[in-house]
N, C-alpha and C positions, 0 to 999 in steps of 0.2 A: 357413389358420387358420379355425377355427369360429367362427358368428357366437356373443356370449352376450347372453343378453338379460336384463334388469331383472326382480327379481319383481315389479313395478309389473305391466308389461309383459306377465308370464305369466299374472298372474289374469287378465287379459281375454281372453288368446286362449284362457286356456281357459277361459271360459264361453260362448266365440263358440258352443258345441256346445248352449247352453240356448237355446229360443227365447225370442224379447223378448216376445210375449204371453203366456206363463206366468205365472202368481200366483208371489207370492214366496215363498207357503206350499208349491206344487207343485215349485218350484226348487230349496226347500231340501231335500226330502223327494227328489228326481232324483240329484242332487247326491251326497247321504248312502248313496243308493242302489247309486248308479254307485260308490263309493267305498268301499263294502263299510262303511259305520260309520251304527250306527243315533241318530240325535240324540238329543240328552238332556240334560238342564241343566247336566250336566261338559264337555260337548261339543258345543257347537250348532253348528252353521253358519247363518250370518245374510248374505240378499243385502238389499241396500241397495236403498232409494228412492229417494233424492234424486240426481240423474242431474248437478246442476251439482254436486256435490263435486268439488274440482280436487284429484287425488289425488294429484298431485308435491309438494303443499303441506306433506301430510301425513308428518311423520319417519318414522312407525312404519313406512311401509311402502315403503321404499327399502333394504330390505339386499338386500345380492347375493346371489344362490343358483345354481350352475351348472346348466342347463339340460341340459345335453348329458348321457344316463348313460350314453356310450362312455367318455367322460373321468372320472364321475362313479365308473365301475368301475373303470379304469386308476388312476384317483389311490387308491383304496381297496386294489388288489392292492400298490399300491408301498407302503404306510404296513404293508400284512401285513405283506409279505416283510422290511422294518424291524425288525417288532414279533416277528417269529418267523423269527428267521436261520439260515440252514440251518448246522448244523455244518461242519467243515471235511472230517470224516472219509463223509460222506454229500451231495459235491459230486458233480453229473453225474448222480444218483440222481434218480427222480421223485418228486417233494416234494407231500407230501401237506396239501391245502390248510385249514388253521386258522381254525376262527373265531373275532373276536373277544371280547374280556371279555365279561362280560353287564352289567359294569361300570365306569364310566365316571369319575375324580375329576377335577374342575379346580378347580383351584386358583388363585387372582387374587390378585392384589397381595402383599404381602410375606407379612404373616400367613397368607392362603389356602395360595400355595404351599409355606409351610413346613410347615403345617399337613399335605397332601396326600403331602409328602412323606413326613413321619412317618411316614400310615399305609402308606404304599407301603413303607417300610422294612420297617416290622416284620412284613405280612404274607409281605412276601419272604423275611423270617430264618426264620420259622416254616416256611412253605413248604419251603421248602429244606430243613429240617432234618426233617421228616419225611417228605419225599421220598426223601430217601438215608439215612437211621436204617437200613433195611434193609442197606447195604452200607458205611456210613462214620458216624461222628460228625461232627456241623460241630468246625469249631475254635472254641476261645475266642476271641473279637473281644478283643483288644486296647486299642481305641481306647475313651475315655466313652461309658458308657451312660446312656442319658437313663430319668426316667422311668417314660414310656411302654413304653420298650423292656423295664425291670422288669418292668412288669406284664403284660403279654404273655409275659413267658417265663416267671412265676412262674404266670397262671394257663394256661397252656399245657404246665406243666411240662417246659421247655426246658432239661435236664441234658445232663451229659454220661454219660448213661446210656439206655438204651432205655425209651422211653415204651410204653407198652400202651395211653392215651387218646390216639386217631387224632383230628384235627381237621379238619371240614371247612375248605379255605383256598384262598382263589381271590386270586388276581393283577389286579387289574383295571387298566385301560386308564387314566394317569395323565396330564392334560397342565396344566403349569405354567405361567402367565401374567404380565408384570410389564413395565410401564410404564418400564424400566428397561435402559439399555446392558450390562450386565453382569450379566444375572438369569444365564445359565450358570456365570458365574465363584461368585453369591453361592451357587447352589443345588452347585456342587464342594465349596464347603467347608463348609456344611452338612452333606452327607450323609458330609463324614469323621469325625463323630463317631457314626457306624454302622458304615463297613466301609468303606476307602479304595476297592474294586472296586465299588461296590455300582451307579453310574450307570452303569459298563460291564456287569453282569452284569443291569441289570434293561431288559429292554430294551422294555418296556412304557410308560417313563417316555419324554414328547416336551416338547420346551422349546418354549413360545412365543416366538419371538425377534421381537417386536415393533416394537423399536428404531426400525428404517426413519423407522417414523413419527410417534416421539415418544421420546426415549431422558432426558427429564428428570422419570420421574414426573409424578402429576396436583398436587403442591402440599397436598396434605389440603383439597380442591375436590373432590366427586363429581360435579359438574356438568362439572367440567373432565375428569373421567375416563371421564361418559358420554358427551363429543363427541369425544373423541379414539376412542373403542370404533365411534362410529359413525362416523368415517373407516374405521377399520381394516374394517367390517363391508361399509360401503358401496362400497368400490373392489374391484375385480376381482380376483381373485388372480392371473391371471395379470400381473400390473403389480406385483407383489412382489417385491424383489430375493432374497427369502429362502422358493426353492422347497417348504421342508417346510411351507410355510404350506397352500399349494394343498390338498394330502392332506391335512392337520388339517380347513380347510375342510373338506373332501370330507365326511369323517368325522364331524366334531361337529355342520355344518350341514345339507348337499346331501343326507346320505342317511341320516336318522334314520329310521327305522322302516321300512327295505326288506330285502329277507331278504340283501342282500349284506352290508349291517351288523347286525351280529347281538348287538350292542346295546344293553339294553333298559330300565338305569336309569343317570342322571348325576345327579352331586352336584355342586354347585357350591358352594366353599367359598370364606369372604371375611371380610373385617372391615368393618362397618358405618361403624364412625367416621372410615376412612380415606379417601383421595380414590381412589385408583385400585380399589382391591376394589370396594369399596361403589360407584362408578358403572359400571365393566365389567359388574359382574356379571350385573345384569338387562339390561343391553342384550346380552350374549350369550345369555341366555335366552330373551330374545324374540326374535334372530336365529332360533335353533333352532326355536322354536314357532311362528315366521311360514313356514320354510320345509317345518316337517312339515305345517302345515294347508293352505298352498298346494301340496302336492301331493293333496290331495284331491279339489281342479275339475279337476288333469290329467286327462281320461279317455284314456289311451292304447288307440292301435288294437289288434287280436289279434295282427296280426302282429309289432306293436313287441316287444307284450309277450313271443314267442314267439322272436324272435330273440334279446333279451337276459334270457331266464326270471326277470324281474323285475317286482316291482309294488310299489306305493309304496302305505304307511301298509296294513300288512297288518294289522300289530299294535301295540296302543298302546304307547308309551314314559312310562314314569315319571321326571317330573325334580324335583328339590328344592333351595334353597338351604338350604345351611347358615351362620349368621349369626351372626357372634359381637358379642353389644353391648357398649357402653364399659361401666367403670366408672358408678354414676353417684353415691353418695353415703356412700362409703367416707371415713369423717373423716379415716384416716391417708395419704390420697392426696389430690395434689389434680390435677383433670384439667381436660385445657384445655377450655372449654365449644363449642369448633371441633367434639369429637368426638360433644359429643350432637347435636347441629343437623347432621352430616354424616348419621348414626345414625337420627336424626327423619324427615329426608328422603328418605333409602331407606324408611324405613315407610309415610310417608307416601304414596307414588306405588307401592309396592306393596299399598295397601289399595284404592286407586282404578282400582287396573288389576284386581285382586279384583273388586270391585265391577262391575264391567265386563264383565265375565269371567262372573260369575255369576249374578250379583241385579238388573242394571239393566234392566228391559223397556224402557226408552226408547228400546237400540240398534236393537229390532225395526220400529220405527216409521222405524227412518230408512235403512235397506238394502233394495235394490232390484240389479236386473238390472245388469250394465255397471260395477261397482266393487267396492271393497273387503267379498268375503265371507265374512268369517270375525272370530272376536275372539279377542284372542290376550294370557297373559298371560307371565310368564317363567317360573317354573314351575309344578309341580303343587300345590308345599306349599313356608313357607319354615321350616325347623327351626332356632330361637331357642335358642343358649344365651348367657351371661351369664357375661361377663368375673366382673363386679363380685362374685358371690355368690361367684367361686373362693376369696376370702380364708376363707371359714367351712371349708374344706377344710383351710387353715392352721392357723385358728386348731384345729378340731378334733386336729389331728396335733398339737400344741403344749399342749394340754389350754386353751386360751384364755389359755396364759401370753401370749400375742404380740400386742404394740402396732402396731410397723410392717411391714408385709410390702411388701416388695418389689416392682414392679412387673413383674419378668422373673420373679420366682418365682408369681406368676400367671397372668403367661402360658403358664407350665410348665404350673403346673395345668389353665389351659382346653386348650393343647392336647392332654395327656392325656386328660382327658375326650369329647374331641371325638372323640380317634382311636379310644375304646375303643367309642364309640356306631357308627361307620362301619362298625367291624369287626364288631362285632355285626348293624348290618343288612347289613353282606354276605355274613354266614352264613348269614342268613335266608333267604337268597333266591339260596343258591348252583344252580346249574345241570349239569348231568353233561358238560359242554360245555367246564366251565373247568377240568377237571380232563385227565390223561393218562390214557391208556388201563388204563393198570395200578394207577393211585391209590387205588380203591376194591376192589380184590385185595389188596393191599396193608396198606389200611387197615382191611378186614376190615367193611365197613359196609353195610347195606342201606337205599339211596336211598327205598327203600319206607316206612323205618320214619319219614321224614323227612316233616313238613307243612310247606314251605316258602312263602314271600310271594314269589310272581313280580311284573312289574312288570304286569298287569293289576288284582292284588289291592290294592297300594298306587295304582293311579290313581282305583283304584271309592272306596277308605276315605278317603284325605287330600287333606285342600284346603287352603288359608290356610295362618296362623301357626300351627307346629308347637312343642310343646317334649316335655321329653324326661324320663322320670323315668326312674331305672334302679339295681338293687341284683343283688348275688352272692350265694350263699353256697358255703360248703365243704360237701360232702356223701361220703357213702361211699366209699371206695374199692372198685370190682369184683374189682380184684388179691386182697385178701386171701383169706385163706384161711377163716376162718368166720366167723357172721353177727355174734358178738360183735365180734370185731375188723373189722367192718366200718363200725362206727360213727367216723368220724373223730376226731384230736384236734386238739387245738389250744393252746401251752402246758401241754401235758400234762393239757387237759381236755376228755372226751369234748363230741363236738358234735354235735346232732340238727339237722336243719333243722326252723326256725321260719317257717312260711309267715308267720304273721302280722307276725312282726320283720320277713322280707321285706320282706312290702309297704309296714312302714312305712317303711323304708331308704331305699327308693325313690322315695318324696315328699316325706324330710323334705331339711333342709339341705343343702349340699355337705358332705361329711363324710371322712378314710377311713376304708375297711378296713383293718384292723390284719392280719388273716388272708391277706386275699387281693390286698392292694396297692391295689386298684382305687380311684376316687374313685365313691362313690356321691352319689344326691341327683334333685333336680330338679333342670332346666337354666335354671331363671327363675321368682324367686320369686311365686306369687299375690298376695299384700299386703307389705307392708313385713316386714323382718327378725323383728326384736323381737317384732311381732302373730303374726306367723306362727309363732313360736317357741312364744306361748302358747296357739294354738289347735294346736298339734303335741301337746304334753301333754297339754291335756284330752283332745284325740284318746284318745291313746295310755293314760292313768291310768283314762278310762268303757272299758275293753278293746275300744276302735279302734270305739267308737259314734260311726257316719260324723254323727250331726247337728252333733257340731263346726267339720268343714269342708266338708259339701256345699254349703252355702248361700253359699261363696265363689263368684265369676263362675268363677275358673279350673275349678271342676270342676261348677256348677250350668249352666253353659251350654255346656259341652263337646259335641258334635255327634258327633265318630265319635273310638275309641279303637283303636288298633292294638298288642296287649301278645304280644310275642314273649318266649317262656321256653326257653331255651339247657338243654340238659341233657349229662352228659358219656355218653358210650357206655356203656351195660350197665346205666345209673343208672335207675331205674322211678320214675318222679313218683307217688304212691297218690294214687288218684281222691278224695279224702278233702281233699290238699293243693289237688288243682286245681281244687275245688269251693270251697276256702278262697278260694283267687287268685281267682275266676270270682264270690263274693261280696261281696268286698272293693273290686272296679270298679264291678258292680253297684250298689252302693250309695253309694260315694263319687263317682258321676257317673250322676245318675239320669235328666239328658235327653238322655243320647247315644240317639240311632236307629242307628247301629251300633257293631256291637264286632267288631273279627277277632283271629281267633289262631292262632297258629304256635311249634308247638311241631320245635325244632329239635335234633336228635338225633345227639351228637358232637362241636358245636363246641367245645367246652370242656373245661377240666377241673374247672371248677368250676359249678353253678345258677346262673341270671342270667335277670333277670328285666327287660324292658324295655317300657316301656309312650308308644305315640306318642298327644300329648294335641293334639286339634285342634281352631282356631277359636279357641277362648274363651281363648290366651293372648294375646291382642287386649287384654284385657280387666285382665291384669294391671297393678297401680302402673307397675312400671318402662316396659313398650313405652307407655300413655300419658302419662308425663313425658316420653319422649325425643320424641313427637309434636308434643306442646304446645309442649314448648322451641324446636324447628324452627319451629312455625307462630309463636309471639309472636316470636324473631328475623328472620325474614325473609316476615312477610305482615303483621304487623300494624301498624297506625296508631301514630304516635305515642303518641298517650295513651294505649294499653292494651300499651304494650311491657314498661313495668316496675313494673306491681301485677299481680295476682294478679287481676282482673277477667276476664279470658280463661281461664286454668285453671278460676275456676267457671262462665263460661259454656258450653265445650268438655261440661264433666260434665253442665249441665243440658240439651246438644242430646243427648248420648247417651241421658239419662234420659227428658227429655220425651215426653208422647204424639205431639206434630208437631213436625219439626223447623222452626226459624224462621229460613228461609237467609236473610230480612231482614235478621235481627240481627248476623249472622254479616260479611254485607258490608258492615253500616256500624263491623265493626272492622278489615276488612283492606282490604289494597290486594288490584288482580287480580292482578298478579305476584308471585312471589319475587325478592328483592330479592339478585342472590350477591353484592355490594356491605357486605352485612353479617356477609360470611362473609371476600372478597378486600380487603374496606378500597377504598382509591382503585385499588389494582393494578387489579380490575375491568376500569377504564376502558382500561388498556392490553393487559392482556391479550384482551377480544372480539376487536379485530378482527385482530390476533395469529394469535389461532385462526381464525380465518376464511378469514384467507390460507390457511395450512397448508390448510385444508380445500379451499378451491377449488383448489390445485398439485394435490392429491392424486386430489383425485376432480372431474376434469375436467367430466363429465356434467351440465353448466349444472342441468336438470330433477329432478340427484340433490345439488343444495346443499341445507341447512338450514343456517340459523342458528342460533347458538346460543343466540338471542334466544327462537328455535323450543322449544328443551328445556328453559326453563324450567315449573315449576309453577306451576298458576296454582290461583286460588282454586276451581273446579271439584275439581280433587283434593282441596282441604282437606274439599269438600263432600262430595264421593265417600265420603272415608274416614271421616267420621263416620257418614253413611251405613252402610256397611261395620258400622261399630262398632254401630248403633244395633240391624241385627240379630242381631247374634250378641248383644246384650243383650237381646232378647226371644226370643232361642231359647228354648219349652220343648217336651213331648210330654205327649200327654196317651194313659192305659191304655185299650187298646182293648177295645169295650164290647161283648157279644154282641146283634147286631141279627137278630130273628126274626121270622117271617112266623106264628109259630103260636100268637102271644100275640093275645088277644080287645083287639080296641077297644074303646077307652067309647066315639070317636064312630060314628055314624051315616056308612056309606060315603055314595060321592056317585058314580052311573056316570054 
């Protein structure tokens, strides 16, 4: 058996290759060097100072990573061969080797995986159904259609007739995760109100079968769901009774960004207010991002490389959460306040690992030769939508007849919307790799005519908190026969596309489409409902004069804009509309320093218009209610638990010229307190999990407590931090600076 050794253990032996009298400036620049990746404030590498850090101490950096890529290849050829099974009737034959998705969904805890599921369904029906339209019709499904599945086949135009709008549609690489004895049993019967065959014919989808190690859910504790992640992360795989774990490993952690995996964006999907999603999530994240940047100090020999024609972190990988938050002040619901405080504190330690990641120079002062070098966040970006806003979708379909909406019928709606946004970026950034050979014959399409978003384009544009605006319309049909009847209808009335309706579509309410099914809107409101309601109008009544809503944080401090426009085959956008779209971001978001765009050509059958808003939804009402709720529940002092004294003090550390971390800890304790989350259970469940945790992962040096992952008031600090920038983000017009203008003074040589 091969030895495996710790990533503790691998940063050092591979830095053994740096000399110890090197500057840490010269280290880092060797380092970046040798590793083919040029530094830069998205991606530093940082060697440490301080030589007494006792790095076992440290949680962050004890997940397991297999060292060995003999096995590292082996386990990734077995999850192919899984992933792409040779037919029965081309057995014996030599099989020609496939690579993976470019596309990656995980799904965590109940909502995530259902959620992932979803979209794995539907882009497989679609899939299917214009892969073989050439030689068969699919059959009618039978079983409940959800939906999501509607609108997908309504704007995909999923008849049972031959379509002439080809879609771009890629399959991506799907794995399911849940704290739970029975996640296969629940995820069988899920997916039979799709197609009873569908988990045997989609063979891309891998169950996380976890169980081993905890088969009773986290409780709705993310603190309990992040030590249970980091057993599961921290122990070997090979010490798992349940072999397809290894290859998952192999795959989602050991070998991100090497050209065996072929890879190159994950989404991680979850629910914030829950125990198991919301604390997996970023600690699988950061699994992944500790062991992609820890291969950057391996510098392997020529000949290694040359024997297994392999090299680690060639190209970057793009990763993002996608987070769906509670409800939070929906009169006709009432929600348990468990889910904002779970909700709070996943933002919380993701604005401070932000923060860390980004804007903190302090880490530079303290990395040096011999330890931990590198910093590392869980994803790239984390993409926020909002339970709570789906009911304005409701009410909108209901004409605002509707009092109380249902809790599942909201959730219907978020994961509609969630799966329609997934699908759309993964058209963006389809690949000629995830399709067959004959797909684009077929489909009649030139990849040429396509500006797609790889995953280098989303690592340069997004960072932070992400949300998401996004609207369709109906537009011509190519089919017909002349220019008259090329205008669409719609209830039997002609339809022009209205760029400018567009773009309001897209940032007003959750609303739907009557035409096209879809759920249009923002995915998280900038201020409160109501306000937002009336600065929509004024918007919309001055004819979309942006001074209405530029001067909101959500779009006056917006940092980079990523707006993807879907069009159907043959359809021609006039330079006229895309100048409309192109002045309408412009000016409704005037301190972004960047904008990208990707105009994507086929996916549809209808216009669609999506636009990724970064950073400054930080800054929205709702993610700082769920922040503050977390930090007054479980950091603050007595006497400022239950007035409103910390809510305006929180606003005035954001606001302030200097922030006063004085003030701040003489209202909290250092720790978080999960006692206010478990009641007394707390006290019996620590050492509970403690146990589990030392049976599991034997390796004295690889314990943490769980005493360990708690947050302490540093993140509180971190995150307002965090916050305090992206509230002075602005830019200022650059000025022309000339050498040929006359001085009034007098030089001086």
């Amino acid at each position: 058996m091969q030895t495996k050794h710790t990533t503790a253990k691998t940063a050092k032996t591979a830095q053994s290759t740096v000399k110890k009298d090197q500057s840490s400036t010269k280290t880092k620049a060797t380092i970046a060097s040798s590793s083919g990746i040029t530094p830069s404030d998205d991606f530093d590498i940082i060697v440490k100072t301080d030589k007494n850090v006792n790095r076992s101490s440290d949680p962050t950096h004890l997940y397991f990573t297999e060292k060995d890529l003999s096995r590292i290849l082996t386990n990734l050829d077995t999850l192919r061969d899984e992933v792409y099974p040779v037919p029965v009737e081309q057995e014996g034959q030599q099989k020609k080797s496939q690579p993976f998705p470019s596309v990656c969904l995980i799904g965590l805890g109940r909502c995530g995986s259902n959620i992932a599921l979803d979209v794995a369904s539907l882009v497989h029906s679609a899939r299917n159904y214009y892969l073989n339209e050439f030689h068969n019709e699919m059959k009618k499904a039978k079983e409940r259609e959800g939906s999501s599945l509607k609108w997908i086949k309504r704007s995909l135009k999923l008849q049972n007739k031959k379509s002439n709008k080809p879609v771009f549609l890629i399959e991506p690489l799907v794995m399911l995760g849940d704290l739970d004895k029975d996640i296969e049993g629940r995820i069988r019967y899920s997916s039979q109100s799709y197609d009873k065959d569908f988990l045997d014919d989609y063979s891309k989808l891998k169950i996380m079968d976890l169980s081993e190690v905890h088969a009773g859910g986290a409780g709705n504790a993310p603190i309990l769901g992040q030590y249970l992640a980091k057993m599961i992360l921290n122990k070997e795989t090979e010490h798992f009774n349940n072999t397809d774990w290894q290859f998952i490993h192999s795959y989602l952690i050991d070998s991100c960004g090497i050209k065996a995996n072929q890879s190159r964006l994950y989404f991680y999907i979850f629910s914030a207010g829950g125990g198991t999603g919301s604390g997996m999530a970023s600690e699988f994240g950061l699994a992944q991002q500790y062991s992609y940047m820890s291969k950057t100090f391996e510098i392997r020999s020529e000949k290694e490389i040359a024997t297994h024609g392999q090299n680690f972190v060639f190209e970057p990988i793009f990763t993002s959460g996608i987070c769906i938050l509670p409800n939070i002040n929906d009169p006709s619901i009432e929600v348990s306040e468990a889910l904002h405080i779970n909700a709070g504190r996943l933002l919380c330690k993701y604005l401070a690992e932000e923060w860390d990641f980004s804007y903190n120079l302090d880490n530079e002062k303290d990395h040096v030769d011999g330890d931990a070098p590198y910093r590392i966040r869980p994803w790239n970006a984390m993409m926020l939508i909002s339970n709570d806003i789906m009911r304005y979708a409701e009410q909108s379909d209901t004409n605002g007849g509707i009092k109380y909406i249902d809790v599942n019928t909201m959730e219907k709606h978020a994961n509609q919307y969630i799966s329609q946004q997934i699908f759309n970026i993964l058209t963006a950034q389809a690949v000629t790799t995830d399709y067959d050979d004959n797909y684009f014959r077929r489909a009649g399409i030139d990849i040429g005519e396509t500006i797609r978003l790889d995953a280098n384009d989303l690592f340069m544009s997004l960072a932070g908190p992400v949300a998401i605006a996004y609207a369709e319309s109906v537009v011509a049909d190519s089919t017909t026969a002349n220019q008259e009847q090329k205008q669409p209808s719609f209830n039997g009335e002609k339809v022009v596309l209205d760029v400018d309706d567009l773009f309001f579509r897209s940032i007003d309410l959750p609303h739907f489409n009557d035409a096209t099914q879809a759920i249009e809107g923002v995915s998280l409101l900038p201020i409160e409902s109501e306000e937002y309601k009336l600065a929509l109008e004024k918007y919309k009544s001055s004819g979309f004069d942006a001074k209405h809503l530029k001067d909101l944080h959500f779009f006056k401090n917006c940092s980079s804009i990523v707006s993807i426009i879907s069009l159907p085959k043959d359809y021609k956008l006039s330079y006229m509309d895309l100048n409309k779209l192109k002045m309408h971001l412009n000016n409704l978001f005037p301190n972004t320093t960047l904008k990208r765009y990707a105009l994507v050509i086929g996916a549809s059958a209808n216009l669609s218009l999506t636009t990724l808003i970064a950073k400054s939804p930080c800054l929205s009402d709702d993610f700082l209610t769920l922040i503050v709720s977390y930090i007054k529940r479980c950091f603050a002092k007595e006497e400022y638990r239950f007035d409103d004294s910390l809510d305006v003090a929180i606003i005035d550390f954001i606001k302030a010229p200097v922030f006063d971390e004085a003030k701040l800890e003489e209202m909290l304790i250092e720790h978080e307190n999960p006692a206010k989350i478990l009641d007394t259970n707390w006290y019996a469940i620590k050492p509970m999990y403690e146990k589990k945790y030392r049976e599991l992962v034997r390796d004295e040096k690889k314990f943490t407590s769980i005493n360990d992952i708690r947050l302490t008031i540093d993140s509180v600090k971190k995150s307002i931090h965090y916050l305090r920038e992206i509230y002075r983000h602005r830019i200022s017009k650059t000025k022309v600076i000339s050498l040929n203008k006359k001085s009034t003074k007098p030089s001086v040589l």
